[in-house]
MIBADREN-315479 format. One record per atom (N, C-alpha, C): atom name; x, y, z; residue number from 1; residue in three letters. Coordinates in steps of 0.05 Angstrom, whole numbers, plus 5000, padded with zeros to 4 digits. Example, Ala and Ser with C-alpha at 12.3 -4.5 7.8 and 13.67 -1.06 7.14 Angstrom:
<sites>
site atom:N	east:5264	north:4886	up:5156	nr:1	rest:Ala
site atom:CA	east:5246	north:4910	up:5156	nr:1	rest:Ala
site atom:C	east:5264	north:4934	up:5156	nr:1	rest:Ala
site atom:N	east:5257	north:4955	up:5142	nr:2	rest:Ser
site atom:CA	east:5273	north:4979	up:5143	nr:2	rest:Ser
site atom:C	east:5258	north:5001	up:5157	nr:2	rest:Ser
</sites>
This chain:
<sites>
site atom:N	east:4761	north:2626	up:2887	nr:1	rest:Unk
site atom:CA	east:4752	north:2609	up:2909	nr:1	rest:Unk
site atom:C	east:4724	north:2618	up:2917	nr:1	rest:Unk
site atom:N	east:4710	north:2596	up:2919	nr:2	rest:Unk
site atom:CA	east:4678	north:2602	up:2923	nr:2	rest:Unk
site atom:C	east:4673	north:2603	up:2953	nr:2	rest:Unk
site atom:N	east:4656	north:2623	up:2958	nr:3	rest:Unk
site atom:CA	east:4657	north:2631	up:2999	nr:3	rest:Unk
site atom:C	east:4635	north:2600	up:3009	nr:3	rest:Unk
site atom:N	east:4631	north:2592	up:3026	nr:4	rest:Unk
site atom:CA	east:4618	north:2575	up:3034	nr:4	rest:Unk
site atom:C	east:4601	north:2588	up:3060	nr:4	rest:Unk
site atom:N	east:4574	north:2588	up:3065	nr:5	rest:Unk
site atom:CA	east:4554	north:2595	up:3082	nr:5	rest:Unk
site atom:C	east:4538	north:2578	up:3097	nr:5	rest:Unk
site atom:N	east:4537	north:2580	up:3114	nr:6	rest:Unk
site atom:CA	east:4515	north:2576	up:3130	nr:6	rest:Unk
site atom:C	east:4496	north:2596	up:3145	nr:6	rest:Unk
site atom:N	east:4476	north:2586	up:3164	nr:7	rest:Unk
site atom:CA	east:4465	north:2605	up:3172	nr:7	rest:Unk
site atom:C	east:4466	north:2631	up:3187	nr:7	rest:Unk
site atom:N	east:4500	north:2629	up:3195	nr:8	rest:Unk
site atom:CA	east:4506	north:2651	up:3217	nr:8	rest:Unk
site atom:C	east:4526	north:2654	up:3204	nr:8	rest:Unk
site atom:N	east:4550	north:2642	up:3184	nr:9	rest:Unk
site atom:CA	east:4565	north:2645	up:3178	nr:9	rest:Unk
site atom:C	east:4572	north:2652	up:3145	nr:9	rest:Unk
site atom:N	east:4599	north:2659	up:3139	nr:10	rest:Unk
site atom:CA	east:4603	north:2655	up:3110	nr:10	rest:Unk
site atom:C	east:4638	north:2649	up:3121	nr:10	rest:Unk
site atom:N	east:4641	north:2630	up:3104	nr:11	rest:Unk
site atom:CA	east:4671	north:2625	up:3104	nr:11	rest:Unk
site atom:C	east:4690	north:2611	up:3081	nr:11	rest:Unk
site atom:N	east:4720	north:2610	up:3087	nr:12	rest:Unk
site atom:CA	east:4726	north:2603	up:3065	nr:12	rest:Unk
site atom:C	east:4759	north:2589	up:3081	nr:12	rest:Unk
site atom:N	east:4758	north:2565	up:3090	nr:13	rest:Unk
site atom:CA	east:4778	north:2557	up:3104	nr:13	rest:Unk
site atom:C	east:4792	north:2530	up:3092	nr:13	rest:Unk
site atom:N	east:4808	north:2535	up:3091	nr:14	rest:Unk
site atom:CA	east:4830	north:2514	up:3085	nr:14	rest:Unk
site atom:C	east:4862	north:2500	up:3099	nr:14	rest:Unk
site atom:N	east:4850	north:2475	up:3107	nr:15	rest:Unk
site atom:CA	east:4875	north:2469	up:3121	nr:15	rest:Unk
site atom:C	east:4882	north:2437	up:3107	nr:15	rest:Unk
site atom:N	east:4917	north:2439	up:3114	nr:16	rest:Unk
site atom:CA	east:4934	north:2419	up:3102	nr:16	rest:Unk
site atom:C	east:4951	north:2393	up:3120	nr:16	rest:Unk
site atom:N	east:4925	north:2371	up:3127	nr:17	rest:Unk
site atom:CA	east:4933	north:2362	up:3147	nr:17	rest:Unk
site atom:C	east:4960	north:2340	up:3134	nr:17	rest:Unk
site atom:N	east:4973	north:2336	up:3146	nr:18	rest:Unk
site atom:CA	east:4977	north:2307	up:3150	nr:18	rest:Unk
site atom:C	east:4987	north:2285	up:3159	nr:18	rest:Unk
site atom:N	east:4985	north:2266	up:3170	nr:19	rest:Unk
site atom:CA	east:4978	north:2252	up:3177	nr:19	rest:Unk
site atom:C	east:4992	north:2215	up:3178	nr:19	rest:Unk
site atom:N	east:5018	north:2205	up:3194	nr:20	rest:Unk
site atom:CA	east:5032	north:2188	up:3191	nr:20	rest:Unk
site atom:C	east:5023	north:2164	up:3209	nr:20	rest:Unk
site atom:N	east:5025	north:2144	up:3204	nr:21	rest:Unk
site atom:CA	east:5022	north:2113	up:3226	nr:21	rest:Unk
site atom:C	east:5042	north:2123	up:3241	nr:21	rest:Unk
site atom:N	east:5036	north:2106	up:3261	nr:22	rest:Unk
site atom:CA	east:5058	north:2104	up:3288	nr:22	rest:Unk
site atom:C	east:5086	north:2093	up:3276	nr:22	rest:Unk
site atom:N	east:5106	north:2105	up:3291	nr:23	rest:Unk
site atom:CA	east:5128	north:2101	up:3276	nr:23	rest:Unk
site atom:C	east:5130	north:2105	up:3246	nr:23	rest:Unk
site atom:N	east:5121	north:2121	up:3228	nr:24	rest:Unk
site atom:CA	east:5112	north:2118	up:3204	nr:24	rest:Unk
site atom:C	east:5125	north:2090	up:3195	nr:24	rest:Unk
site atom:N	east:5110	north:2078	up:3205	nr:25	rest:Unk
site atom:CA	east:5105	north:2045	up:3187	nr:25	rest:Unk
site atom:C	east:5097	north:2044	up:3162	nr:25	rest:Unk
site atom:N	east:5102	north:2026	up:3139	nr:26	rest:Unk
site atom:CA	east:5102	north:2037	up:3109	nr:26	rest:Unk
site atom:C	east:5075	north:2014	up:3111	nr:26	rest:Unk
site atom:N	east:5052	north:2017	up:3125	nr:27	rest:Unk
site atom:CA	east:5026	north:1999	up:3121	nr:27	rest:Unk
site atom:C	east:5001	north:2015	up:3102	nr:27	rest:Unk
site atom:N	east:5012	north:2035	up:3099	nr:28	rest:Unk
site atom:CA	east:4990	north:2054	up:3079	nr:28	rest:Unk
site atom:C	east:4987	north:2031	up:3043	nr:28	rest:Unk
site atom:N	east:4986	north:2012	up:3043	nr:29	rest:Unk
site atom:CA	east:5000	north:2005	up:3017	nr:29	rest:Unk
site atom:C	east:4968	north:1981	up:3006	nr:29	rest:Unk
site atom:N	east:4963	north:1970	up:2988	nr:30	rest:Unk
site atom:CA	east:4948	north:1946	up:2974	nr:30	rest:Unk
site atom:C	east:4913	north:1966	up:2989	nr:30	rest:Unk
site atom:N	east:4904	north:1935	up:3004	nr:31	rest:Unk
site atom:CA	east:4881	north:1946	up:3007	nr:31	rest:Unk
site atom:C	east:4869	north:1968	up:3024	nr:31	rest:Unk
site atom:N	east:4888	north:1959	up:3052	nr:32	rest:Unk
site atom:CA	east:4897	north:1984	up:3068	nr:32	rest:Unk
site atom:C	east:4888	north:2016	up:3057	nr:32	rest:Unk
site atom:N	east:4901	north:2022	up:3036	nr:33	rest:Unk
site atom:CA	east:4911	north:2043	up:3013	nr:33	rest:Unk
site atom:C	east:4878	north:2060	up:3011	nr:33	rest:Unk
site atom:N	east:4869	north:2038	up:2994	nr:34	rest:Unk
site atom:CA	east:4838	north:2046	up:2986	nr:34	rest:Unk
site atom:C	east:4823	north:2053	up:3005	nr:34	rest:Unk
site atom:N	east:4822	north:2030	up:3029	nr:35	rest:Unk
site atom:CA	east:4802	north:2032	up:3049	nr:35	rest:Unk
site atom:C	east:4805	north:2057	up:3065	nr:35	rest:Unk
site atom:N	east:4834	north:2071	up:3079	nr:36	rest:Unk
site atom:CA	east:4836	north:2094	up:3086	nr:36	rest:Unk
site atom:C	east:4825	north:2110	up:3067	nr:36	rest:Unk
site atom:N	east:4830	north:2116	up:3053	nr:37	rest:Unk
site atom:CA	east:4815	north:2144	up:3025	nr:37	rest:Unk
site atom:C	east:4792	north:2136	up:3027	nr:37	rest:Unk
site atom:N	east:4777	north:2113	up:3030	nr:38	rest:Unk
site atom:CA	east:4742	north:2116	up:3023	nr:38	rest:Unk
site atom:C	east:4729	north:2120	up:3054	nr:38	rest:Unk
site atom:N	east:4745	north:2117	up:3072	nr:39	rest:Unk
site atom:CA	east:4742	north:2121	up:3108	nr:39	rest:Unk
site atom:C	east:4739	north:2149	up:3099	nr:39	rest:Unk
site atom:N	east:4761	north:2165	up:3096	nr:40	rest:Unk
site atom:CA	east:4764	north:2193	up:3098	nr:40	rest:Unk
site atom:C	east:4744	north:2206	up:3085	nr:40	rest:Unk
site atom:N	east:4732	north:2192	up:3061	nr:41	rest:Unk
site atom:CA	east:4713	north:2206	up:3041	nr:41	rest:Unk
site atom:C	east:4683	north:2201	up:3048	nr:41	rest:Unk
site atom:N	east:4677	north:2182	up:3064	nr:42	rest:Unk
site atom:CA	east:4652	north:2182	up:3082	nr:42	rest:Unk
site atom:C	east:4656	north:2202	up:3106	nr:42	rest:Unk
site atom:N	east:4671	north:2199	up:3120	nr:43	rest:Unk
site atom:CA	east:4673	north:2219	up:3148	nr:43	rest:Unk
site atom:C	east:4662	north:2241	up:3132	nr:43	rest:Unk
site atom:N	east:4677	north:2254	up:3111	nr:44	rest:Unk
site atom:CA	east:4670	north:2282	up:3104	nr:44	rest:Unk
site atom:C	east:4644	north:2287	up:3087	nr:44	rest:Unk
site atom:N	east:4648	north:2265	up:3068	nr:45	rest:Unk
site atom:CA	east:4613	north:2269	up:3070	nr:45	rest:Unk
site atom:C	east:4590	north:2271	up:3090	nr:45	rest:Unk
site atom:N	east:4593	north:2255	up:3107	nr:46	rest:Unk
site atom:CA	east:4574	north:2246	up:3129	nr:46	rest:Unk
site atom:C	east:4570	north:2274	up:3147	nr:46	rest:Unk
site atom:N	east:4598	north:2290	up:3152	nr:47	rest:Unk
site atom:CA	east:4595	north:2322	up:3162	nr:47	rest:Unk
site atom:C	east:4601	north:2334	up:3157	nr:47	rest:Unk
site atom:N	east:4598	north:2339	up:3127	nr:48	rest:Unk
site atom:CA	east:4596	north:2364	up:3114	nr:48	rest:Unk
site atom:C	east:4624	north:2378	up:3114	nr:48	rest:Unk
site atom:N	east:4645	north:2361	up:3111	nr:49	rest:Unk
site atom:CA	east:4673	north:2374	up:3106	nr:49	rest:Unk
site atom:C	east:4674	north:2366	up:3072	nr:49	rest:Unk
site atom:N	east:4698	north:2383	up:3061	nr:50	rest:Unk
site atom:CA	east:4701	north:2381	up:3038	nr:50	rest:Unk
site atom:C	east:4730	north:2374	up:3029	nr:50	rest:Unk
site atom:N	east:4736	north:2354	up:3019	nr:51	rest:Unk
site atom:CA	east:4769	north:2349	up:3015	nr:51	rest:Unk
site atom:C	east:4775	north:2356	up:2984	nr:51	rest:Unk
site atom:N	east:4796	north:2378	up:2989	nr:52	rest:Unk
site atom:CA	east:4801	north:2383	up:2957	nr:52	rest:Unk
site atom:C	east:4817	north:2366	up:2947	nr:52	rest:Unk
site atom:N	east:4847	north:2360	up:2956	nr:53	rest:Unk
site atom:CA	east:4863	north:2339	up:2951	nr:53	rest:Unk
site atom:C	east:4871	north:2325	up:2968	nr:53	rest:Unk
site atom:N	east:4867	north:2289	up:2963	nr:54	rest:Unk
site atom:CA	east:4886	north:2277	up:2975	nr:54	rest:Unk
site atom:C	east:4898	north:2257	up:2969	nr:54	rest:Unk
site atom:N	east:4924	north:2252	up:2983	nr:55	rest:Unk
site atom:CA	east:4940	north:2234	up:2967	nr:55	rest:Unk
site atom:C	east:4954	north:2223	up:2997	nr:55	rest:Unk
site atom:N	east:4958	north:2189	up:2981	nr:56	rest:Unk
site atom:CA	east:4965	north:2178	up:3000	nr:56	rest:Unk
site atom:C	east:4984	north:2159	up:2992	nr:56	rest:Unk
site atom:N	east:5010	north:2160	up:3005	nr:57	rest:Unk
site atom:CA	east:5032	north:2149	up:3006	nr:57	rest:Unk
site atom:C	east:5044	north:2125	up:3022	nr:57	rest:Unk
site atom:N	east:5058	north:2112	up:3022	nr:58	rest:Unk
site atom:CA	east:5065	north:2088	up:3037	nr:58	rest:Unk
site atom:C	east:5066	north:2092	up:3068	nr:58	rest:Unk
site atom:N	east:5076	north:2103	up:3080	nr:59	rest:Unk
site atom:CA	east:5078	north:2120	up:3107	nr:59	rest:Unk
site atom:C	east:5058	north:2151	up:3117	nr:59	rest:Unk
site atom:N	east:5047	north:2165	up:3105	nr:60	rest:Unk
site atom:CA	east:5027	north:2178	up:3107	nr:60	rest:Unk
site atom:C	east:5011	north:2189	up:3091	nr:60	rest:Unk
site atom:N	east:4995	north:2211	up:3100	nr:61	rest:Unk
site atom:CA	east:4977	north:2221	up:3085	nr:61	rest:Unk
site atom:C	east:4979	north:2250	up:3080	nr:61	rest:Unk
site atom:N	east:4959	north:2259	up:3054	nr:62	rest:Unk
site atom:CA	east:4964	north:2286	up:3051	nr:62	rest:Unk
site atom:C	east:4930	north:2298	up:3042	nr:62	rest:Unk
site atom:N	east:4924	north:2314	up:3067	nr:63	rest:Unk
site atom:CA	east:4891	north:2325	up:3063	nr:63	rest:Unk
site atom:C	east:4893	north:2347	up:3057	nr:63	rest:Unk
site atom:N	east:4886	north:2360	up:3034	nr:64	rest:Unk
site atom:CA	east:4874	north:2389	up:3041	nr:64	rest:Unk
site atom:C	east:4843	north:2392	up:3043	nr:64	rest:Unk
site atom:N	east:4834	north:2401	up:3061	nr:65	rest:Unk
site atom:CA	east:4808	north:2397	up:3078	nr:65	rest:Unk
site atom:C	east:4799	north:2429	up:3091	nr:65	rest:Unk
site atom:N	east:4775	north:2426	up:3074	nr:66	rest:Unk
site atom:CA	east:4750	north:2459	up:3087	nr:66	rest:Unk
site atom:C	east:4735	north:2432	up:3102	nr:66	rest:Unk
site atom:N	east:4723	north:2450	up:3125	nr:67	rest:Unk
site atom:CA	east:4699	north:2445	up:3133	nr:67	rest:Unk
site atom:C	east:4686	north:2475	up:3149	nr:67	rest:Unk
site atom:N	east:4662	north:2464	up:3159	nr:68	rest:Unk
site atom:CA	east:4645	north:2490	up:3176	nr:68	rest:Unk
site atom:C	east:4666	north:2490	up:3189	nr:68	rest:Unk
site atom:N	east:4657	north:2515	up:3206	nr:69	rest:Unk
site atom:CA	east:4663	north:2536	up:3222	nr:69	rest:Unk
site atom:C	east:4649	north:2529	up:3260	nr:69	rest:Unk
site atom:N	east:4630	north:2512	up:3250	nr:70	rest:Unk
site atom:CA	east:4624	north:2492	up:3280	nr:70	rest:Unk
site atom:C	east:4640	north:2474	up:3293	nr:70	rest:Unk
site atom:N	east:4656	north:2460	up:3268	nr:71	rest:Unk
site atom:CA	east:4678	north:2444	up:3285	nr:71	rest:Unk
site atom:C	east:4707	north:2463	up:3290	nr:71	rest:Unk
site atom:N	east:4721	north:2453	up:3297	nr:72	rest:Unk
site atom:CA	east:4746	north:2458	up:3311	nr:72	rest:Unk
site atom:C	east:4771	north:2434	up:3296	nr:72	rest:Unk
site atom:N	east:4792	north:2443	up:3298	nr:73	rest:Unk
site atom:CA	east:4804	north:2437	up:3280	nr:73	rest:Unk
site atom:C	east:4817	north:2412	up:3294	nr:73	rest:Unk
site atom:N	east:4814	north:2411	up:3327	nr:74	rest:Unk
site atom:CA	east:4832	north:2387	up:3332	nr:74	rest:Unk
site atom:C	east:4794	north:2371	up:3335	nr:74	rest:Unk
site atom:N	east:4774	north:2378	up:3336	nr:75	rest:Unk
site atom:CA	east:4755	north:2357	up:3331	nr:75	rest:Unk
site atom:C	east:4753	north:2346	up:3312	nr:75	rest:Unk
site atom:N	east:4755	north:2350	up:3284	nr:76	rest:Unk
site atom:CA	east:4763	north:2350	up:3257	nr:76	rest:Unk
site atom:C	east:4788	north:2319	up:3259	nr:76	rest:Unk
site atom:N	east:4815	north:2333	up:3267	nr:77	rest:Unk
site atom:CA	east:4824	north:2319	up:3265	nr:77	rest:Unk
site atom:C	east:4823	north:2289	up:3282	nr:77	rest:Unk
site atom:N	east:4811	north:2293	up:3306	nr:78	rest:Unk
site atom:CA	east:4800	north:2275	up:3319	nr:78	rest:Unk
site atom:C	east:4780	north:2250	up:3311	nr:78	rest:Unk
site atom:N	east:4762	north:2265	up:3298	nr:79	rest:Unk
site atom:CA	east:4742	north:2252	up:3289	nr:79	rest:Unk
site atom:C	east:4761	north:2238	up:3264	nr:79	rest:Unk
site atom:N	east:4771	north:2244	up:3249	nr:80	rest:Unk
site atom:CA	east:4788	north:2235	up:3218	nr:80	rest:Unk
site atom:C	east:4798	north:2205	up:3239	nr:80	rest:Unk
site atom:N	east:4820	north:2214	up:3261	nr:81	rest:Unk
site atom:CA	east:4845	north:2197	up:3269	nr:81	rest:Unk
site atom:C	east:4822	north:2162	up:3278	nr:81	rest:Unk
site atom:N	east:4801	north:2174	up:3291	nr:82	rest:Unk
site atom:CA	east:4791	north:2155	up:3310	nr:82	rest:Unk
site atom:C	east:4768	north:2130	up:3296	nr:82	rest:Unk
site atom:N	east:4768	north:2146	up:3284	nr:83	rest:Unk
site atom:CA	east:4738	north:2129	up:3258	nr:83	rest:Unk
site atom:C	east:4755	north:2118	up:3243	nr:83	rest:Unk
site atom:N	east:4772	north:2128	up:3227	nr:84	rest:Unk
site atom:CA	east:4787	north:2112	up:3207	nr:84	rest:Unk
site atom:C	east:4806	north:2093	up:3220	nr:84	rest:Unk
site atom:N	east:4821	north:2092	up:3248	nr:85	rest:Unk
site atom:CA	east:4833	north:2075	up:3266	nr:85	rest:Unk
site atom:C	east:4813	north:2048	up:3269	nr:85	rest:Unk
site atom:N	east:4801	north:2059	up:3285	nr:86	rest:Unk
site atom:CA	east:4782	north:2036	up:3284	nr:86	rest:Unk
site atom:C	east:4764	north:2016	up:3269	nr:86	rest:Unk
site atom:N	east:4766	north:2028	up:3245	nr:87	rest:Unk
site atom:CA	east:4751	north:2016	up:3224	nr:87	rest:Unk
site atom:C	east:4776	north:1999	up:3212	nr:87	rest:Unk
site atom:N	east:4798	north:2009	up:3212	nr:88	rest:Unk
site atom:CA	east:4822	north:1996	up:3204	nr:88	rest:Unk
site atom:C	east:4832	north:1979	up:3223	nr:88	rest:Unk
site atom:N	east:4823	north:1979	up:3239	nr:89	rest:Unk
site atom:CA	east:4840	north:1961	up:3267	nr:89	rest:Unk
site atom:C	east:4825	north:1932	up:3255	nr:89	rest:Unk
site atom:N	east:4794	north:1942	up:3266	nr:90	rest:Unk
site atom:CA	east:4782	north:1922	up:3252	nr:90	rest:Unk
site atom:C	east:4779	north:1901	up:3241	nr:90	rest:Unk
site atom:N	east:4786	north:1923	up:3211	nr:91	rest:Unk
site atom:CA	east:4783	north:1900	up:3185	nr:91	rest:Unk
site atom:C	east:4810	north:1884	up:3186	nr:91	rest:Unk
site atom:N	east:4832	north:1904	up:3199	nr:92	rest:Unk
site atom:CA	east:4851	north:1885	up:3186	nr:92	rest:Unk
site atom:C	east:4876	north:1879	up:3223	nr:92	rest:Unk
site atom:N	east:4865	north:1874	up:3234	nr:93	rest:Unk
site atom:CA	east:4876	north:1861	up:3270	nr:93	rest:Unk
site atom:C	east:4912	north:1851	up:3260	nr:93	rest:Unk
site atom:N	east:4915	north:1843	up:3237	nr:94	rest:Unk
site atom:CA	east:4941	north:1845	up:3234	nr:94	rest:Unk
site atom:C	east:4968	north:1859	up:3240	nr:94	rest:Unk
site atom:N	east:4955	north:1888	up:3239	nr:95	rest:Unk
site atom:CA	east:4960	north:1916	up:3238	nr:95	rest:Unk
site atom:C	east:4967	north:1917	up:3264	nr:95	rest:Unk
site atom:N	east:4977	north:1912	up:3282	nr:96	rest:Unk
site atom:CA	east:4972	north:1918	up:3312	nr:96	rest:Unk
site atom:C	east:4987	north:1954	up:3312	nr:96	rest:Unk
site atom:N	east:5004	north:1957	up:3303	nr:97	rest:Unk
site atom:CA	east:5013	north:1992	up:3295	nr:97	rest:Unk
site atom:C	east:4979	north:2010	up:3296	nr:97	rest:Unk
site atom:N	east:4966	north:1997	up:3287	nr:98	rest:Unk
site atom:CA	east:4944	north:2010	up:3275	nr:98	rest:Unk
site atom:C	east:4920	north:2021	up:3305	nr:98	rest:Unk
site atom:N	east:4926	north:2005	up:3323	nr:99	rest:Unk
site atom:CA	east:4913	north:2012	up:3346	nr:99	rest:Unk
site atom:C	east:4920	north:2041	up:3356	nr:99	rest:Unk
site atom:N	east:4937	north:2053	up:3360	nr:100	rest:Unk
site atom:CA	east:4946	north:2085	up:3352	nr:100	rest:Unk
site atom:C	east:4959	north:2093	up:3328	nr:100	rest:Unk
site atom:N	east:4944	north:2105	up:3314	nr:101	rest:Unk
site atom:CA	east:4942	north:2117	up:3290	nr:101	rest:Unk
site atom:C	east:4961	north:2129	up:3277	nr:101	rest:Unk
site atom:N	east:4972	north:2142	up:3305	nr:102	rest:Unk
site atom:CA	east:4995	north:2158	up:3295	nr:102	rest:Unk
site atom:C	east:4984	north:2186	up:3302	nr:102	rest:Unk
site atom:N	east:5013	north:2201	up:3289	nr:103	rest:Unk
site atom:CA	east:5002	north:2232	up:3297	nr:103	rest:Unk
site atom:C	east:4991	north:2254	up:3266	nr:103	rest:Unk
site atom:N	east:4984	north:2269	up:3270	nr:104	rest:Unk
site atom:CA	east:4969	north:2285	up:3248	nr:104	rest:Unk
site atom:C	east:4976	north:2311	up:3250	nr:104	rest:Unk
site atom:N	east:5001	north:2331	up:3237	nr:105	rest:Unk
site atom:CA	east:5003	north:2361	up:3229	nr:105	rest:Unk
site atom:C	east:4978	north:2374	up:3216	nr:105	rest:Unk
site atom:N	east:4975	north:2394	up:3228	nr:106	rest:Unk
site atom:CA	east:4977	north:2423	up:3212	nr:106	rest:Unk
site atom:C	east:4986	north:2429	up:3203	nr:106	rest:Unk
site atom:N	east:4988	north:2438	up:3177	nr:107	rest:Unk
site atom:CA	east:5006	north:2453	up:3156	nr:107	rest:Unk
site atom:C	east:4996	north:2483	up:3155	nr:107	rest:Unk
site atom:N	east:5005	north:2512	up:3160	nr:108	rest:Unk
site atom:CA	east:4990	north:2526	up:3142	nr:108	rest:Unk
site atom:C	east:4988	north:2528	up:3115	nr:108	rest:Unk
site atom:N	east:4967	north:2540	up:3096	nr:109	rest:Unk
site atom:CA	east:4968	north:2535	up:3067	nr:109	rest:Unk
site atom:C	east:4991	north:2551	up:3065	nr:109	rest:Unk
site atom:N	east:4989	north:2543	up:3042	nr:110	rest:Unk
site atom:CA	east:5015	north:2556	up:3022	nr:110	rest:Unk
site atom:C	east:5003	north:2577	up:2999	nr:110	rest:Unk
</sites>
């Protein structure tokens, strides 16, 4: 595992979120599907988080996710829940489940 640095820091963090619709509703599915994963994969580009694996299932999701050491892990998850909600509310108003997102675990690694 390669350490990751910045200017005050060196680190090497890994967490296993994940992440269900309200009521786990089985709406993770067709276009839905894609559009969450390419949401998630801009957020983390955009701030410098890194997703090693993820996979996404009919009812939720599965992140394993580094980022810096500046965010915080419920900002992290915050930022994930609220951008990708909304961008999904959005595109697809059908969804009305989709207006709360649902809730999002911590896992520790394994």
């Amino acid at each position: 595992m390669e350490l990751k640095r910045t200017s005050h820091a060196v680190y090497d963090t890994k967490y296993h979120l994940v992440w269900a619709p309200k009521y786990r509703k089985w709406i993770l599915r067709g276009d839905i599907r894609g559009r969450v994963k390419s949401i998630f994969e801009e957020i983390s580009s955009n701030h410098g988080f890194e997703i090693d694996t993820m996979e996404i299932a009919g009812d939720h999701v599965h992140i394993f996710l580094s980022f810096p050491p500046r965010y915080s892990i419920s900002k992290v998850v915050g930022m994930l829940k609220s951008i990708s909600a909304s961008v999904i509310f959005e595109e697809h108003p059908e969804e009305g489940a989709l207006g709360n997102f649902g809730k999002m675990s911590i896992l520790p690694e394994q």
